[in-house]
C-alpha positions, 0 to 999 in steps of 0.5 A: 840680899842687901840693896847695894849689893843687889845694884852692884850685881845688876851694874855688873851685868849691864854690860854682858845684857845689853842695854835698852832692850825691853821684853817682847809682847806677848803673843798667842801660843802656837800650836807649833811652838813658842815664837822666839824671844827678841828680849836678850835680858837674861834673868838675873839671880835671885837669892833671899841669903844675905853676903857680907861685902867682901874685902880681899888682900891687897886690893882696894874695894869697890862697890856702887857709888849709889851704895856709898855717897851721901844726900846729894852725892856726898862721898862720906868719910871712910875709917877703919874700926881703928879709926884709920882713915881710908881714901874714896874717891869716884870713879866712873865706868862708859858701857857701850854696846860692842859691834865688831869691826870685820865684814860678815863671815868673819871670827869675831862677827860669828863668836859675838853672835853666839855670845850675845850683846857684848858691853865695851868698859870704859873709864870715864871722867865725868857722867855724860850718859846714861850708861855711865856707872859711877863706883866708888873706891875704898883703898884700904891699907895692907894691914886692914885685914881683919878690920871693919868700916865706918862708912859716915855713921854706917857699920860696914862689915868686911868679910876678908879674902886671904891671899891665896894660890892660883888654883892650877885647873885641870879639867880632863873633860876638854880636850887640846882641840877645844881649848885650842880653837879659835873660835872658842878662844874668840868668845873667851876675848869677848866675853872678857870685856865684862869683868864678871866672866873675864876669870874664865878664861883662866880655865882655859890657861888663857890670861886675857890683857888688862884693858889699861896698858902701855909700852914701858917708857924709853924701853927697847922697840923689842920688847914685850913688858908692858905697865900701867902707867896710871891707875887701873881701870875700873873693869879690872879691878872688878876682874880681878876682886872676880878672880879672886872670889872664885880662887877662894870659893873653888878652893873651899870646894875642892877641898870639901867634894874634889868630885862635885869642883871637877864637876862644876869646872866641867860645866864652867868650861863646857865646849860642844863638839857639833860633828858634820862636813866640817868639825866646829867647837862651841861653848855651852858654857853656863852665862855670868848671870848662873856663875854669879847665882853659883858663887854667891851660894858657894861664898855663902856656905865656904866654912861648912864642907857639908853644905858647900857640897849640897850647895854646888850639887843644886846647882849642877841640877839646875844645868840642862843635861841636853837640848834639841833643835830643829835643824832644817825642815825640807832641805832634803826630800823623799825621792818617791812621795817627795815629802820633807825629811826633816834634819832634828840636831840633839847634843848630849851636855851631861858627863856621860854618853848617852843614847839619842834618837828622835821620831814621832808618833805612830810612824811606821820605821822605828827611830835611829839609835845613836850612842851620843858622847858627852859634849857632843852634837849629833844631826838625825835623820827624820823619815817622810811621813808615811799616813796621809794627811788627814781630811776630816779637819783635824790637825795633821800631828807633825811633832817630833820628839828628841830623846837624849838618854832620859831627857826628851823634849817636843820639837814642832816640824813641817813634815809636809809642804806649806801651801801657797794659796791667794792672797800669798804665803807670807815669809815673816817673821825671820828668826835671829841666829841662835845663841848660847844661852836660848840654844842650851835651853832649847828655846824652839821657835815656830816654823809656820808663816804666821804673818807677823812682822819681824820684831828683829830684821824689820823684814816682811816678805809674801810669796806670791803668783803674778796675776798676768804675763810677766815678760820675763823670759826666765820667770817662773809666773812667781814672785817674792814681794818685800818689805824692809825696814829702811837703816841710816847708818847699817849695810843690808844684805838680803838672800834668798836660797832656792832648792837644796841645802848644800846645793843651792839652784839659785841665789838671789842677793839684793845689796840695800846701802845705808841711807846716809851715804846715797842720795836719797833716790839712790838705787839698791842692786838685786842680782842672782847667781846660779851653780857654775855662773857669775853673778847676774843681774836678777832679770825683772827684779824692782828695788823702790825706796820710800822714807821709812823702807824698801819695797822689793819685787823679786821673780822666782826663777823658772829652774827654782820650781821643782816638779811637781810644782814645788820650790824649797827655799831659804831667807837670810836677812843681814843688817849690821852684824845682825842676822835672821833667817827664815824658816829657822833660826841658824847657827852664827856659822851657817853659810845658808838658811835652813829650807821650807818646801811650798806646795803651788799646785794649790793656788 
């Protein structure tokens, strides 16, 4: 690929990656699974095939100004290869990390959560950071179709895209439900605000507003039109060269293999169905960094219908056709040996239904069977295990394998009760809620208490048993200790959730406010609140801030210690609109934590 459209396509997703995140350090690898990835760079395509620049009609070109000015930033003169000349002129795009204004709990902070970091575009007169991109604009003329550039003394070829029909998308695979849900419409606005994913809206018949508009002047209050008044902002010129690129690929590949173009809109526009007390909907769509690898290929080969179709099928191959994760370890136990059940979640991302079922090795019940729908999540239910566990000094197998018709993949669970033992079991690290991309692809995180900080979150926490009385009425002779990260400008929130899922015993909430609006003495408020009850006061609770964190004293209720001397629970860390939980990751929805059940006889 030549440089400067290598930078155009880098620039691009800027703002759909985030900014400034760098990758994780490596770690040892667990016999429980890789630990999750705090790196939210997803990877960007690579191909050794070289693209013309792309031209359509009726628009202006735009490409990296990097790719365009001269020593010391000279804009070059532009000419057509009729020696016409062409109008450049810089323009300059602000990418801001996008942060949604609503309390937790709400749409938009849930969608932006499942999309991952969001880029907010803005034009900007001058480079005043260093998020600033700089572009340049080429206007060519109407008539330049078919024409070439002289950029300076550099022979740009133009590869022109026609004027062309809207293709009118017809995907029989999305049903009215998904395409009208709210949250699916939700992800569509945010992932909008990158010009590179705003096209796929259209797939849903839904047309996102251009981010310049105005009220039309003197116009009625009543009415709807709206104008641009000045010229449109660099976003959506790019949004719509965008939209423009994919009508002239798709329209190639409709009619060169109509089976493989319903195909790839599938899987453009693919929305899961996760079934449960309530039904939810969300996208399992492929990212802009795969689209971009997808259209790049289908621009390549648009003029031969044999490779166009070879082309869209390798990368269909390349889609995940299912995934698993592990729902909740100990939620739910075995009334008899009090043992986890463990709760494995498999969803079918294929094109046909699909027989799923998970189970591991040498258990005693054979595996439940289920007929999984295309686009559909299913939750199955592990027995407890039924051989005791081994004293001999080997590993204890607890893995778990997830089938979804012929794809299967190894999920590390907790069958059997961590055990506290001095000097304390250690909560740590908390994992960030899944998201779209790492959730389709099955990235499994480790359920043990490795001991680790938390890379994200900035939370440690020991579980532990108090070495004397503790004058606590209500105390159980246990106590959570923390450690978290002290934040000048975010609100934390921090809940532990004792016993079972769904049906909490207890739930200790500690409220921790930002540092720049209380003294520096100021004092945090840890409360507990039990089925039926209002909140109160967590009886014993300490909250001491130091410069740089806050460290928390939290008694573990008496009725939170299930006999015979175990407690299930749960711990969710907010801070901004960021959450982490322990033991497992959870879906940005999630109302509480999955559980992990600790074994105290042992101590």
């Amino acid at each position: 690929m030549p440089k400067h459209h290598r930078i155009l396509a880098c620039a691009l997703l800027l703002p759909l990656i985030g900014c400034g995140s760098t990758a994780p350090p490596k770690r040892d690898p667990s016999p429980f699974g890789p630990a999750q990835s705090t790196n939210l760079l997803p990877p960007l395509p690579e191909t050794d095939e070289k693209l013309p620049l792309f031209a359509v009609f009726g628009q202006t070109l735009i490409v990296p100004a990097s790719s365009v000015l001269g020593p010391g930033g000279r804009i070059p003169q532009a000419k057509l290869d009729d020696g016409r000349e062409v109008t450049v002129s810089i323009r300059r795009v602000l990418v801001e990390p996008f942060t949604p204004t609503q309390a937790f709990g709400a749409l938009e902070n849930s969608a932006s959560r499942w999309i991952g970091p969001i880029g907010r575009w803005h034009d900007s007169p001058a480079k005043t950071s260093p998020k600033t991109i700089e572009f340049c604009e080429i206007e060519l003329p109407p008539d330049a179709i078919g024409h070439w550039l002289w950029l300076g003394a550099q022979h740009i070829d133009l590869a022109w895209i026609p004027a062309e029909k809207p293709l009118k998308f017809e995907i029989p695979s999305l049903s009215p439900e998904a395409r009208g849900d709210a949250f699916v419409r939700e992800c569509l606005r945010l992932e909008g605000m990158n010009p590179l994913a705003r096209w796929r809206s259209s797939l849903f018949g839904i047309t996102l507003p251009p981010a310049t508009q105005a009220a039309i002047p003197f116009a009625p209050d009543a009415t709807e039109a709206i104008v641009r008044p000045k010229a449109p902002a660099v976003g959506d010129l790019l949004a719509d060269r965008q939209a423009a690129l994919w009508n002239h690929a798709l329209s190639h590949l409709q009619r060169a293999d109509a089976v493989v173009y319903r195909r790839v809109l599938t899987e453009c526009s693919r929305v899961v169905r996760f079934e449960g007390a309530t039904t939810r909907f969300a996208p399992a769509w492929a990212d802009a960094a795969q689209l971009q690898l997808l259209l790049d290929q289908l621009l390549i080969n648009r003029d031969n219908p044999r490779a166009l179709g070879a082309a869209a099928t390798a990368w269909l191959a390349m889609r995940p056709p299912a995934c698993a994760w592990v729902n909740d370890d100990a939620g739910l136990l075995d009334a008899d040996s009090r043992l986890p059940l463990p709760r494995i979640g498999v969803a079918n991302l294929g094109d046909a239904s699909a027989l799923g079922w998970a189970g591991g090795k040498g258990e005693s019940q054979s595996p439940e069977l289920l007929s999984i729908p295309p686009d559909r999540a299913q939750i199955l239910a592990i027995p407890a295990l039924s051989r005791p566990a081994p004293t001999d000094g080997s590993n204890d197998a607890q893995m778990i394998e997830a089938h979804v018709g012929s794809w299967s993949s190894m999920l590390a669970v907790n069958r059997r009760s961590v055990i506290a033992r001095p000097p304390g079991l250690m909560i740590a690290p908390t994992y960030i809620d899944h998201a779209l991309m790492p959730w389709t692809m099955s990235q499994s995180i480790s359920p043990l208490p490795s001991g680790e900080r938390s890379q994200v979150g900035a939370l440690a926490a020991r579980l532990v048993r108090e070495a004397g009385p503790t004058n606590i009425p209500s105390g159980s002779g246990w106590s959570i200790y923390m450690e978290v990260e002290r934040s000048a400008f975010e609100h934390q929130t921090v809940r532990i959730w004792f016993g079972p899922i769904n049906r909490p015993t207890h739930v200790v909430q500690v409220e921790l406010p930002e540092t720049s609006r209380i003294p520096e003495s100021g004092e945090a408020v840890a409360t507990v609140r039990e089925p039926g009850a209002r909140d109160a006061l967590l009886p014993g609770a300490q909250i001491i801030p130091a410069a740089t964190h806050w460290s928390l004293r939290l008694p573990v209720p008496n009725r939170a210690v299930e006999r015979p001397g175990l407690v299930r629970l749960g711990v969710e860390h907010i801070r901004g609109n960021l959450r982490s939980s322990w033991p497992r990751a959870i879906f940005p929805w999630a109302t509480e934590p999955a559980r992990a059940c600790v074994d105290l006889t042992r101590w």
